[in-house]
OpenMM code with the backbone's topology and positions (N, CA, C; nanometers):
from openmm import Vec3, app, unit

residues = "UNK UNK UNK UNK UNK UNK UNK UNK UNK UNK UNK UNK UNK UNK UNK UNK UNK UNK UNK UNK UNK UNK UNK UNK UNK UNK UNK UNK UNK UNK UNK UNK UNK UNK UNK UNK UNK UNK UNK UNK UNK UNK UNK UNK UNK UNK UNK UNK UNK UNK UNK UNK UNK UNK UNK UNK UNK UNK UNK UNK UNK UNK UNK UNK UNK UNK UNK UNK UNK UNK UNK UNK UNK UNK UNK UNK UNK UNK UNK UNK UNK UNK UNK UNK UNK UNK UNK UNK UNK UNK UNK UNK UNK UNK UNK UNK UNK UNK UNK UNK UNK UNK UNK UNK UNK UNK UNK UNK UNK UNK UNK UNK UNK UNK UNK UNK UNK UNK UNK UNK UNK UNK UNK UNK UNK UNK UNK UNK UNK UNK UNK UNK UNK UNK UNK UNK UNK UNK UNK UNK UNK".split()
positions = [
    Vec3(-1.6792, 4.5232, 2.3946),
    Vec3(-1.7312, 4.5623, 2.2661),
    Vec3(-1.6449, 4.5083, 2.1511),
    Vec3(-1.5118, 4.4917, 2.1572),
    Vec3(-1.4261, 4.4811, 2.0294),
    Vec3(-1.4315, 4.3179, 2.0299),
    Vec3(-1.4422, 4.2084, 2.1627),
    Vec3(-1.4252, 4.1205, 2.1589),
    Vec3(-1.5502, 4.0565, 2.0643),
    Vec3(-1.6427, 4.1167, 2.0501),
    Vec3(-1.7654, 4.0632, 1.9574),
    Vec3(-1.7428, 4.0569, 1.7864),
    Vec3(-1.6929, 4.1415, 1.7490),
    Vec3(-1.6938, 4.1429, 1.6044),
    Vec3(-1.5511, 4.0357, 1.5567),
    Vec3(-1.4399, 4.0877, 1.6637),
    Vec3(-1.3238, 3.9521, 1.6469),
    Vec3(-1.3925, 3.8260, 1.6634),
    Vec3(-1.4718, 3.7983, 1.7290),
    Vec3(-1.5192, 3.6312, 1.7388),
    Vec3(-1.5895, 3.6128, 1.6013),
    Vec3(-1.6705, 3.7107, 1.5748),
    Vec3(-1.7508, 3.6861, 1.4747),
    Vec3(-1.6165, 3.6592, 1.3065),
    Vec3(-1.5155, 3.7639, 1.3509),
    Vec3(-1.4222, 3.7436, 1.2796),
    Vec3(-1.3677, 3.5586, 1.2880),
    Vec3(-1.3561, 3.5267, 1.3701),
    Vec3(-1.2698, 3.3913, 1.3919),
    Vec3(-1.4033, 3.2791, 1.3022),
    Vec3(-1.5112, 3.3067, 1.3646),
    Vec3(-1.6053, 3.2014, 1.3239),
    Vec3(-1.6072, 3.2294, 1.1768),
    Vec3(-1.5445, 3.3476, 1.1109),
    Vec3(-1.5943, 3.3379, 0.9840),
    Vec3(-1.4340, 3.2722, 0.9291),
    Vec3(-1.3620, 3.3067, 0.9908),
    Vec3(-1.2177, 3.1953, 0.9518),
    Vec3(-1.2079, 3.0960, 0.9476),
    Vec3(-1.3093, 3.0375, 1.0594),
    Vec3(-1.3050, 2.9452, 1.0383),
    Vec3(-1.3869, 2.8452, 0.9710),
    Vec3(-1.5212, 2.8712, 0.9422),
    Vec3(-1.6040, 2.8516, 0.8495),
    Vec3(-1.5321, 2.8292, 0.7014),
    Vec3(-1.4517, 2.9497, 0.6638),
    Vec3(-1.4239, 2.9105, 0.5184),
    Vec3(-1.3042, 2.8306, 0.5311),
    Vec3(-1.2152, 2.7836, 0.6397),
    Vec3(-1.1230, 2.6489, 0.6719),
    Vec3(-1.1664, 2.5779, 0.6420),
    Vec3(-1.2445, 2.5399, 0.6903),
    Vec3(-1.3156, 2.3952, 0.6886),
    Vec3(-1.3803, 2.3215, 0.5519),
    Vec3(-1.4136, 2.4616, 0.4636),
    Vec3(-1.4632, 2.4110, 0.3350),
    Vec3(-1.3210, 2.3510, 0.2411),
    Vec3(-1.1817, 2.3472, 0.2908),
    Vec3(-1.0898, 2.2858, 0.2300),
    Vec3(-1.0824, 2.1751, 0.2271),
    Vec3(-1.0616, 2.0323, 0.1526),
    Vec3(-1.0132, 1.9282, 0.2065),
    Vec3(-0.9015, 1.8900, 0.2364),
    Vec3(-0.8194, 1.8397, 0.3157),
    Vec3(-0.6797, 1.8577, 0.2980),
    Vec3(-0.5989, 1.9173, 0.3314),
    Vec3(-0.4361, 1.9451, 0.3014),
    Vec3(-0.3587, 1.9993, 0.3102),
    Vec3(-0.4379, 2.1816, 0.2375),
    Vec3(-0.3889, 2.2718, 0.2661),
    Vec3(-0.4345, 2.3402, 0.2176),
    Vec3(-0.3684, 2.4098, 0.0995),
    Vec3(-0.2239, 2.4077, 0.1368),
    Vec3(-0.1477, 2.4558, 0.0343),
    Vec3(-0.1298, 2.3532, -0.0794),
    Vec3(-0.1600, 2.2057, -0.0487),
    Vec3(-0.1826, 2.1264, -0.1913),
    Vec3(-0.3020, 2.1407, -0.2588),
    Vec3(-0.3712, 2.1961, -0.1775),
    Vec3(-0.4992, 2.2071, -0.2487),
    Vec3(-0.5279, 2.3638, -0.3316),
    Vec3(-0.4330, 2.4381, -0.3039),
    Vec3(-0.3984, 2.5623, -0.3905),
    Vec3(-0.3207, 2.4882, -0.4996),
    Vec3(-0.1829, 2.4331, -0.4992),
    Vec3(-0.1062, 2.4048, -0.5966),
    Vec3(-0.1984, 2.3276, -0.6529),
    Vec3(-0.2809, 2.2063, -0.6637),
    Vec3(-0.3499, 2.1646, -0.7243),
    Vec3(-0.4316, 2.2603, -0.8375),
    Vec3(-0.5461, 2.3279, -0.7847),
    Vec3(-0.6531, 2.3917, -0.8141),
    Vec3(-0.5773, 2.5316, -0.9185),
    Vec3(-0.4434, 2.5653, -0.8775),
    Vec3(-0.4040, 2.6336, -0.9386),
    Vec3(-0.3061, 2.6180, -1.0623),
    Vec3(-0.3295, 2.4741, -1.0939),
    Vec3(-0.2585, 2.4205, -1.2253),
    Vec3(-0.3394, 2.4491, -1.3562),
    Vec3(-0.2552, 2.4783, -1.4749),
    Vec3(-0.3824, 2.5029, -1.5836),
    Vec3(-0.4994, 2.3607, -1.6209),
    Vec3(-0.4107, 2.2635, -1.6250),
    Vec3(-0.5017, 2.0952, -1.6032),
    Vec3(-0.6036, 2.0848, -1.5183),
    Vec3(-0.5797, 2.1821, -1.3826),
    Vec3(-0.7527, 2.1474, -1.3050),
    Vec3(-0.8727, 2.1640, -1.3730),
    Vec3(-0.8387, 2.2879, -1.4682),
    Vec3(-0.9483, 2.3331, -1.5280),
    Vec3(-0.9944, 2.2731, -1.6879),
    Vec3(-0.9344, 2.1795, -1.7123),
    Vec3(-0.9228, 2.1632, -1.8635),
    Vec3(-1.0139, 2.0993, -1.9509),
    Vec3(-1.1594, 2.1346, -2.0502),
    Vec3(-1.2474, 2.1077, -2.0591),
    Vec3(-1.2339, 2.1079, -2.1918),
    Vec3(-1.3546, 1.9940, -2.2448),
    Vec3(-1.3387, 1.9862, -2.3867),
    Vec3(-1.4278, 2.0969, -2.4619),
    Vec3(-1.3896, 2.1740, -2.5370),
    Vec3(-1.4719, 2.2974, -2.6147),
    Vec3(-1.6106, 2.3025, -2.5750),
    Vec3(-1.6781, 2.3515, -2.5076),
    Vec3(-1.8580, 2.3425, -2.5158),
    Vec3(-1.8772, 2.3300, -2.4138),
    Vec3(-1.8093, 2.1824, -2.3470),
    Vec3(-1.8761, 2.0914, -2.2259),
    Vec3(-1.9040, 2.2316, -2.1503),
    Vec3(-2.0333, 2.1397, -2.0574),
    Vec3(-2.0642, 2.2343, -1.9280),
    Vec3(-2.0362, 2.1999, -1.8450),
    Vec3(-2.0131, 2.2357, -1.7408),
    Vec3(-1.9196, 2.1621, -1.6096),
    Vec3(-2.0645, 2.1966, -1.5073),
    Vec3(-2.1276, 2.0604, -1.4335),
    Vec3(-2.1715, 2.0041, -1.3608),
    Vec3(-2.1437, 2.0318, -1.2431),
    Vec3(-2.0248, 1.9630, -1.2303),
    Vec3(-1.9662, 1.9298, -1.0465),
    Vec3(-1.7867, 1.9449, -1.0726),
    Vec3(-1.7747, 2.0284, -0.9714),
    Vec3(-1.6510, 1.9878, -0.9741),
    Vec3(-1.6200, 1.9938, -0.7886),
    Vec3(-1.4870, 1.9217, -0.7856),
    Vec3(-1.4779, 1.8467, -0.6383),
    Vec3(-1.2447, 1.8752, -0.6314),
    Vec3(-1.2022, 1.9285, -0.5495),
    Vec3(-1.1038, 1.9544, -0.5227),
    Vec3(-1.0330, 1.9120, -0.3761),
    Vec3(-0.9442, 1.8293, -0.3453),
    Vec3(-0.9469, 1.7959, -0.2375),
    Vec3(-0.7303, 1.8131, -0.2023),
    Vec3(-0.6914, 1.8872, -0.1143),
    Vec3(-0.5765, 1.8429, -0.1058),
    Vec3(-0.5489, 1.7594, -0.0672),
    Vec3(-0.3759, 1.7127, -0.0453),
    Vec3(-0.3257, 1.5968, -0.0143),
    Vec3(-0.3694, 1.5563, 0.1675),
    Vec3(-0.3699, 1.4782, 0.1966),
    Vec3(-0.3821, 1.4045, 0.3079),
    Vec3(-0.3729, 1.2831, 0.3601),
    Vec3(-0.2992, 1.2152, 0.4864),
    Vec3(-0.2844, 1.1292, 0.5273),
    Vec3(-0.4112, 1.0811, 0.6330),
    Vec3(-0.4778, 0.9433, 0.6174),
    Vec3(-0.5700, 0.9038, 0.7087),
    Vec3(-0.4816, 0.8635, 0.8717),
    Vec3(-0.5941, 0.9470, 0.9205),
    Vec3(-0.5242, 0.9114, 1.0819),
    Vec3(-0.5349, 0.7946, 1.1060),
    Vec3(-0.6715, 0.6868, 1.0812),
    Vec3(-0.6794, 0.5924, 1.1307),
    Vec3(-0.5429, 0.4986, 1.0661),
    Vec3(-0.5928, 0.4330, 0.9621),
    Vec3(-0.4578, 0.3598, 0.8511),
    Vec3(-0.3643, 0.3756, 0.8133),
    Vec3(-0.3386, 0.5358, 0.8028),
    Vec3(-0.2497, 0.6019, 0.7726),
    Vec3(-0.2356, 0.5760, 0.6224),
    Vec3(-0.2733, 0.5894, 0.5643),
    Vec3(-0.2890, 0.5747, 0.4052),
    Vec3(-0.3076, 0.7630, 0.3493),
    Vec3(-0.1981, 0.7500, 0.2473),
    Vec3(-0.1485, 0.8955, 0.1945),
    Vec3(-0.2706, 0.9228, 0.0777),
    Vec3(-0.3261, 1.0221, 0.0880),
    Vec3(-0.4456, 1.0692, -0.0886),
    Vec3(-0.3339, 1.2014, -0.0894),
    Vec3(-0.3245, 1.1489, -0.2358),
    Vec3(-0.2722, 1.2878, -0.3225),
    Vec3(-0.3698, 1.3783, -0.3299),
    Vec3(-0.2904, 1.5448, -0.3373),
    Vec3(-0.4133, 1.6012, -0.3962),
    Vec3(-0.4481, 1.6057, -0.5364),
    Vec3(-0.5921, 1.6625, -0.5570),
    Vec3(-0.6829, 1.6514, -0.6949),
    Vec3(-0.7789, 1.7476, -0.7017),
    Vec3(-0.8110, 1.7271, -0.8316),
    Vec3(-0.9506, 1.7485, -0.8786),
    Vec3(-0.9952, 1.6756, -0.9759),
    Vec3(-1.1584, 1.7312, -0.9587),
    Vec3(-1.2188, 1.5904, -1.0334),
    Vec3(-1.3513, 1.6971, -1.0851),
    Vec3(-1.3917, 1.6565, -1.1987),
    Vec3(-1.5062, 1.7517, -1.3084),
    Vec3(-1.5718, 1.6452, -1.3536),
    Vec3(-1.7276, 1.6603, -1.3650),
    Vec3(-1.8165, 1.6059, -1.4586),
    Vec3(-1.8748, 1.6943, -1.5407),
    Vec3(-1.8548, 1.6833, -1.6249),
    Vec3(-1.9018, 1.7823, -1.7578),
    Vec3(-2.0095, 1.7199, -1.8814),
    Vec3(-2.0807, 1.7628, -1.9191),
    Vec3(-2.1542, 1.7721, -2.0094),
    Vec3(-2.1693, 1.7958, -2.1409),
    Vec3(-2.1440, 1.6852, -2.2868),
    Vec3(-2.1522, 1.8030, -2.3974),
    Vec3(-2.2252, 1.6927, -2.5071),
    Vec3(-2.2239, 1.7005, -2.5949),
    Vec3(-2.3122, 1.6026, -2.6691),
    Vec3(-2.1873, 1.5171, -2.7904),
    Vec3(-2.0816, 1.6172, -2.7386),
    Vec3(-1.9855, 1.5206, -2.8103),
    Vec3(-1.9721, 1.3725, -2.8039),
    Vec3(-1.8972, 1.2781, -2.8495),
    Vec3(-1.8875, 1.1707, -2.8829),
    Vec3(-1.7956, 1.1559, -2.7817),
    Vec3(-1.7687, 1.0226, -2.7333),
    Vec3(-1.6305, 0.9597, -2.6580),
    Vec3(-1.5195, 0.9829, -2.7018),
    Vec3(-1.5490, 0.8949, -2.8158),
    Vec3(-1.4253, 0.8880, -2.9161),
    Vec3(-1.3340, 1.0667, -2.9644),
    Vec3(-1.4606, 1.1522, -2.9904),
    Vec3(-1.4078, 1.2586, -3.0458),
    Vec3(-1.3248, 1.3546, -2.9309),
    Vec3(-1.4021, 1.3497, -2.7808),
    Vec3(-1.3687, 1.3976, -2.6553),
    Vec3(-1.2257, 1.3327, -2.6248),
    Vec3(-1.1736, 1.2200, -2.6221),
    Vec3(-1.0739, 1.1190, -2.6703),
    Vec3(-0.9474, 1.1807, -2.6972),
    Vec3(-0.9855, 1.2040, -2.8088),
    Vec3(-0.9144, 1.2745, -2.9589),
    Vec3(-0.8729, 1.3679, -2.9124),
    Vec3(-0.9279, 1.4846, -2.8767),
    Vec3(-0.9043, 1.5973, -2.8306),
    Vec3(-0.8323, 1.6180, -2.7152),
    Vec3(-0.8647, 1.5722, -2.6270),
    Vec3(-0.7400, 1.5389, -2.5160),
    Vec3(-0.6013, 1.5005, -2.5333),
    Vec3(-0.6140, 1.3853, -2.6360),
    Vec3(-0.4666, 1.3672, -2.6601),
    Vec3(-0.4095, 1.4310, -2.7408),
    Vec3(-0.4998, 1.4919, -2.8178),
    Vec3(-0.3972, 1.6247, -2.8997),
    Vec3(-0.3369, 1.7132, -2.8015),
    Vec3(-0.4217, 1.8007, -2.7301),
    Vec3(-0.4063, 1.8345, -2.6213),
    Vec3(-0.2956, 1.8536, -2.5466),
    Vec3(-0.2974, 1.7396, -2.4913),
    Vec3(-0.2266, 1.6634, -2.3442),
    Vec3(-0.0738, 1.6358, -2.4016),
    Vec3(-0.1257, 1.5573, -2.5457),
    Vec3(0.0555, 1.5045, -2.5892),
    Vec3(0.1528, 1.6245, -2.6495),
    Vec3(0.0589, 1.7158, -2.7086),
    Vec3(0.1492, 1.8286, -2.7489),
    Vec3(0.2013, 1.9476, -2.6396),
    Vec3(0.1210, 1.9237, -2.5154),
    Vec3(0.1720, 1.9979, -2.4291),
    Vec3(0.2922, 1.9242, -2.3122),
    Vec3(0.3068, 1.7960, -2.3358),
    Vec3(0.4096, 1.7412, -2.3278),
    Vec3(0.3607, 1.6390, -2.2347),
    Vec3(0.2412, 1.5880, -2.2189),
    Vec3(0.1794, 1.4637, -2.1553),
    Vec3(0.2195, 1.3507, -2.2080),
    Vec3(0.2213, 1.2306, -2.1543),
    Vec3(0.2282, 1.0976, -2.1980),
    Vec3(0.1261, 0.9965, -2.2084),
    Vec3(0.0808, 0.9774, -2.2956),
    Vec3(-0.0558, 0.8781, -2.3308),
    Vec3(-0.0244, 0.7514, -2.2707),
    Vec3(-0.0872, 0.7287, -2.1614),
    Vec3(-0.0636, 0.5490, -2.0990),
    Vec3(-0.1187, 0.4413, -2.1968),
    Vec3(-0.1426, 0.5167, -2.3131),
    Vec3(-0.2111, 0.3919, -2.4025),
    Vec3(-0.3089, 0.3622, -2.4006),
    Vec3(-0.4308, 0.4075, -2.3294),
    Vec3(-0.5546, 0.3973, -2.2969),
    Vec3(-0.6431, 0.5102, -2.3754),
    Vec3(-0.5843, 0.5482, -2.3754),
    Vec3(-0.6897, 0.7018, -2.4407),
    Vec3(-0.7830, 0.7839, -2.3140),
    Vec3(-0.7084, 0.7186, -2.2216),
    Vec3(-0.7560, 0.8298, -2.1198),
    Vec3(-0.6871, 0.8303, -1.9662),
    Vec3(-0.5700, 0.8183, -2.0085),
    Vec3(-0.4627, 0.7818, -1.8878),
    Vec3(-0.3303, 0.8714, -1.9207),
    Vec3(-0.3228, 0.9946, -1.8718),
    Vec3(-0.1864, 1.0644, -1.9073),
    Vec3(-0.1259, 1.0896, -1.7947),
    Vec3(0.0010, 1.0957, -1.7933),
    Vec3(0.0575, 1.1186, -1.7035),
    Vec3(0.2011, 1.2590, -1.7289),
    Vec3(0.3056, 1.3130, -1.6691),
    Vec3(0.3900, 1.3547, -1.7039),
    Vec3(0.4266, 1.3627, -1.5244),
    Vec3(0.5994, 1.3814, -1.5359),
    Vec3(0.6499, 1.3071, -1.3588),
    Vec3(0.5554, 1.3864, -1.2451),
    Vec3(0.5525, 1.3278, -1.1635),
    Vec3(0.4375, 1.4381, -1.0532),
    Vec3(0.3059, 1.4166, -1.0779),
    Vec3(0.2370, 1.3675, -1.1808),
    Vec3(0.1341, 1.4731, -1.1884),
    Vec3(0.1154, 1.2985, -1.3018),
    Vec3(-0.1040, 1.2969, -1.2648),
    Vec3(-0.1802, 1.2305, -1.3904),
    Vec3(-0.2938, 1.3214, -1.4302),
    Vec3(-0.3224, 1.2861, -1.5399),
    Vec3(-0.4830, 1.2700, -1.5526),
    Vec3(-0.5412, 1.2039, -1.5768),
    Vec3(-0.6762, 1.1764, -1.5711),
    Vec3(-0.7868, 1.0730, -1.6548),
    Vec3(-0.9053, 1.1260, -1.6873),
    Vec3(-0.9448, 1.0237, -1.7770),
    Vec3(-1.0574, 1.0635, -1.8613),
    Vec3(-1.1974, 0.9679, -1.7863),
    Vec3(-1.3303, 0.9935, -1.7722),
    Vec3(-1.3936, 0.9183, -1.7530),
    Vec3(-1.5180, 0.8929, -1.8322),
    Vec3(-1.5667, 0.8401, -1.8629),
    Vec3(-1.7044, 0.8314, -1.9612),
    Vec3(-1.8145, 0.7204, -1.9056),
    Vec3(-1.9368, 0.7929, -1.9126),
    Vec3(-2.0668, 0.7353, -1.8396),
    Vec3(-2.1420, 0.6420, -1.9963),
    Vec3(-2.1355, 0.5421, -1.9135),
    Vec3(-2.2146, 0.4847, -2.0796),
    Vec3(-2.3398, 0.5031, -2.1040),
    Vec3(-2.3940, 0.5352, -2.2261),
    Vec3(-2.5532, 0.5835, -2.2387),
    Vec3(-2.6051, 0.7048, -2.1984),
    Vec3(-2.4957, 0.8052, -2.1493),
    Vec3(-2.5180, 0.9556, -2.0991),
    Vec3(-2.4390, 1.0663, -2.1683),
    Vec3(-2.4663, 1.1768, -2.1905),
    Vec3(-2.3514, 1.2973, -2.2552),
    Vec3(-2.3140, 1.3509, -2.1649),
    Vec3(-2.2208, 1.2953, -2.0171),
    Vec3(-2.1318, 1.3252, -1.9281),
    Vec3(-2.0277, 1.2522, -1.9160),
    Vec3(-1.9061, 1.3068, -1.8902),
    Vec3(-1.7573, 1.2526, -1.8752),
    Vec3(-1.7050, 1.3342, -1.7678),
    Vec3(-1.6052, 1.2332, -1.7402),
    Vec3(-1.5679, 1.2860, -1.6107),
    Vec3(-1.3934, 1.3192, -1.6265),
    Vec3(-1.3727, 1.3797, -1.6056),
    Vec3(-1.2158, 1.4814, -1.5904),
    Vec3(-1.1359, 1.4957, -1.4451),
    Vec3(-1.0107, 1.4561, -1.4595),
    Vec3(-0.9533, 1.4286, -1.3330),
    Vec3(-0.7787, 1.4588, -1.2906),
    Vec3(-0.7420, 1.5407, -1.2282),
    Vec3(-0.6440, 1.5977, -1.2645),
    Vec3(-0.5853, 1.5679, -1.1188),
    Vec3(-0.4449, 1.5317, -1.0817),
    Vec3(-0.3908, 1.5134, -0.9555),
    Vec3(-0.2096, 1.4909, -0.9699),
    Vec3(-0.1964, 1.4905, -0.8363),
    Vec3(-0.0473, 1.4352, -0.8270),
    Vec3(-0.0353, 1.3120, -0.7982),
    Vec3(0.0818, 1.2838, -0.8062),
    Vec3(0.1268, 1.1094, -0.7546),
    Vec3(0.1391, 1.1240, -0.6091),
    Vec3(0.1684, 1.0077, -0.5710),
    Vec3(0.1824, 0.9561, -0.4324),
    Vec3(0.3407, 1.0407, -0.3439),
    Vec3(0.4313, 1.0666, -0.5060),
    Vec3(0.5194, 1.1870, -0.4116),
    Vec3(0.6216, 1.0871, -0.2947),
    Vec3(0.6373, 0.9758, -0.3222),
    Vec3(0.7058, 0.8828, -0.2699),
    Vec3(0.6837, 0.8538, -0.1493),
    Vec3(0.5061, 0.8149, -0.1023),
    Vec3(0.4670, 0.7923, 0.0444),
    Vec3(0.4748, 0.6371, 0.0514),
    Vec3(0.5153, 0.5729, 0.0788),
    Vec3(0.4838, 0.4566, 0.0768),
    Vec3(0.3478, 0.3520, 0.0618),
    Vec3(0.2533, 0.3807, 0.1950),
    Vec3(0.1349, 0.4151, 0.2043),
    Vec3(0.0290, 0.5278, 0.1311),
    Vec3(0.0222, 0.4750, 0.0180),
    Vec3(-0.0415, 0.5695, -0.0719),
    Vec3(-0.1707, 0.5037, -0.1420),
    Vec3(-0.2391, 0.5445, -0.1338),
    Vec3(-0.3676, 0.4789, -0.2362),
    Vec3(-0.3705, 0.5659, -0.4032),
    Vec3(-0.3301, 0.4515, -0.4856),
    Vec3(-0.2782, 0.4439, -0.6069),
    Vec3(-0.4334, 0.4412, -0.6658),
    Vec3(-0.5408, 0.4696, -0.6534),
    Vec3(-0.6790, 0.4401, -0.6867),
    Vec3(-0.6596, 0.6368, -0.7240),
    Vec3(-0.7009, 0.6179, -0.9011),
    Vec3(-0.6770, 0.8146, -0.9014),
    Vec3(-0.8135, 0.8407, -0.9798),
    Vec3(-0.9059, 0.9184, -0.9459),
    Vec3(-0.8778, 0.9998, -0.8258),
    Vec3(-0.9125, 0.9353, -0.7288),
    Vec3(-0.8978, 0.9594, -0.5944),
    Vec3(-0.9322, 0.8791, -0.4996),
    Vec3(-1.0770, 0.8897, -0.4269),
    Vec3(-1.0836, 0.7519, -0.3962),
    Vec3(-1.2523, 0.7886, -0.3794),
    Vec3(-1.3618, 0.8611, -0.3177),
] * unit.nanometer
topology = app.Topology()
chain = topology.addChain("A")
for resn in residues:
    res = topology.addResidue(resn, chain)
    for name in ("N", "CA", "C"):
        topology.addAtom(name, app.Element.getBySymbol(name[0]), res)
């Protein structure tokens, strides 16, 4: 009798495992940074996608962990832009000069913009963390 509801227990452990990607505890420290969440006034958030760190078995190639947002607002590029780097630089980010490339040690973000649509895309992660084998492509695909 008791062995039934424990299984049912395990299958449900393991069910919500599996919805992690990744490391799991990078994928908490990730998700639990104030930057995962960081949206421009209004936008509506679409999709969002969180994955911890992980090494491919086959290649062995290192993905940092991340997150990644598509959001919605009728703002402008330029003004969405703007706002970020106020943002980002006063909270002690570093503008890569792009207007949508920040970084500070550990840790980037980026900005993404769909041309001809009122969606942008938002992207928050760590660095490679000194793997050698790392795919430098952020966020990763």
């Amino acid at each position: 009798m008791v062995a039934v509801p424990v299984a049912v227990l395990c299958l449900i452990a393991l069910g919500l495992l599996t919805l992690f990607d990744g490391d799991l505890v990078s994928y908490v420290r990730v998700t639990h940074q104030a930057e995962s969440e960081l949206s421009y006034p209004g936008a509506i958030l679409v999709r969002n996608r969180a994955m911890g760190s992980h090494t491919d078995a086959f290649f062995g190639t290192y993905y940092p962990a991340f997150t990644s947002s598509i959001l919605r607002t009728d703002a402008s590029a330029d003004t969405i832009r703007e706002w970020y780097r106020m943002r980002l630089t006063t909270d002690g980010w570093t503008d890569e000069g792009d207007g949508t490339s920040y970084n500070r040690p550990g840790q980037h973000i980026r900005l993404f913009f769909f041309v001809g649509h009122s969606f942008y895309g938002y992207a928050f992660g760590f660095d490679c963390g000194g793997h050698n084998n790392c795919d430098t492509q952020f966020p990763p695909a």
